[in-house]
C-alpha positions in Angstrom: 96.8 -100.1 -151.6 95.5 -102.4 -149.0 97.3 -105.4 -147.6 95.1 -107.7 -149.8 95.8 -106.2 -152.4 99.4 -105.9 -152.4 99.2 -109.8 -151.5 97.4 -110.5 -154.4 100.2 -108.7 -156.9 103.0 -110.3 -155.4 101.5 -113.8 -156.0 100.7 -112.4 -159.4 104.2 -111.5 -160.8 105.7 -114.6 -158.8 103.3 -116.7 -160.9 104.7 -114.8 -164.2 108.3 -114.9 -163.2 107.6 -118.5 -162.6 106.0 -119.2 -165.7 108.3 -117.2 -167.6 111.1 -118.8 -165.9 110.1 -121.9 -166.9 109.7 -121.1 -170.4 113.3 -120.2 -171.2 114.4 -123.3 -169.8 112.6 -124.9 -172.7 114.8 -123.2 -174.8 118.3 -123.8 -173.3 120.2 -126.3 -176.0 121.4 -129.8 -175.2 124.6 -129.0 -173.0 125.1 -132.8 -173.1 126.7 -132.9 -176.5 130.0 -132.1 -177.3 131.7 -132.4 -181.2 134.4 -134.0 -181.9 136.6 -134.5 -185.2 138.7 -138.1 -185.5 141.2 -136.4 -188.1 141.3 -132.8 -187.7 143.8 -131.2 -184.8 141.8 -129.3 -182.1 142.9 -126.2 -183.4 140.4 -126.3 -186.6 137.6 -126.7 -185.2 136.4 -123.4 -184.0 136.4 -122.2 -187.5 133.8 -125.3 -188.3 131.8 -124.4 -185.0 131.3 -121.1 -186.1 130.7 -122.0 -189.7 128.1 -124.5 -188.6 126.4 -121.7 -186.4 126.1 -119.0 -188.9 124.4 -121.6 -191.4 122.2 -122.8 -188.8 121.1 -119.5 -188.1 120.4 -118.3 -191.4 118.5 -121.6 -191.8 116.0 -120.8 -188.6 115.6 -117.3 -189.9 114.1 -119.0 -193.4 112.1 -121.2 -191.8 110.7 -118.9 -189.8 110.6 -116.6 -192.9 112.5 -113.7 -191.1 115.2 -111.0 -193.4 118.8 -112.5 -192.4 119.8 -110.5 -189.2 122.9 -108.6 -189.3 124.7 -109.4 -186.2 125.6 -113.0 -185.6 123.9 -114.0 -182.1 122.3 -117.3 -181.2 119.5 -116.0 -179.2 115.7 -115.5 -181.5 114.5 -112.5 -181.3 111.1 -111.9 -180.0 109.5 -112.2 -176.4 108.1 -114.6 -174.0 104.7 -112.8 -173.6 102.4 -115.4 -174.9 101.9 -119.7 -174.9 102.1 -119.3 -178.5 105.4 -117.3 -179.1 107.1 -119.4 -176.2 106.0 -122.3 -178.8 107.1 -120.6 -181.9 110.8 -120.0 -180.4 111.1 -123.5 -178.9 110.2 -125.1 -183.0 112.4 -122.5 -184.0 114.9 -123.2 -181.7 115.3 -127.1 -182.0 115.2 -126.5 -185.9 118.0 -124.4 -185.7 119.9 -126.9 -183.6 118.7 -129.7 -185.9 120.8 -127.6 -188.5 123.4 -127.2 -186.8 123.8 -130.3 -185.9 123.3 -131.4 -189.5 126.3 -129.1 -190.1 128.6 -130.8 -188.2 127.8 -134.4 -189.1 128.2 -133.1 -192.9 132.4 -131.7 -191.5 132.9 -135.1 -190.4 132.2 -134.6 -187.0 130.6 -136.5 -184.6 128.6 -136.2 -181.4 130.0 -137.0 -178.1 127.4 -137.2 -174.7 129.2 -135.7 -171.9 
């Protein structure tokens, strides 16, 4: 390949990784948020943060009219290739945190900003 050439693909997947880097951080969840119960001890909540995931999860997976997925993760499936499927797992995303959130408000927790 000439030197032009190899120049040219270099700038090319830099530009992707780029891209693609900034994608995913459109998907990270709000890190500022912490839950905290004001009767429960400490050592109960897990149980409701796990709770409150699985539900959210099966609640993304409806509205995004996917079969319930067998292992429990909270990554969406699916890749970054396109605009429109970076889209579609960012709505997803932010509805499944809307649920859980929802979730947790309905335990008697509340949220608490780092």
């Amino acid at each position: 390949m000439s030197g032009t050439m190899n120049r040219r693909l270099v700038i090319m997947f830099g530009v992707i990784a780029i891209g693609i880097g900034g994608l995913s951080g459109c998907t990270k969840r709000n890190a500022n948020v912490n839950w905290q119960h004001p009767t429960l001890p400490k050592e109960e909540w897990a149980a409701d943060f796990g709770e409150c995931r699985r539900y959210a999860r099966r609640e993304m997976e409806r509205e995004a009219g996917l079969p319930a997925m067998g292992a429990p993760t909270d990554n969406i499936g699916g890749g970054t290739s396109s605009f429109n499927s970076s889209m579609n797992k960012y709505h997803l995303q932010k509805y499944q945190d809307k649920a859980f959130a929802d979730c947790m408000r309905r335990l008697g927790y509340v949220p608490i900003s780092k």
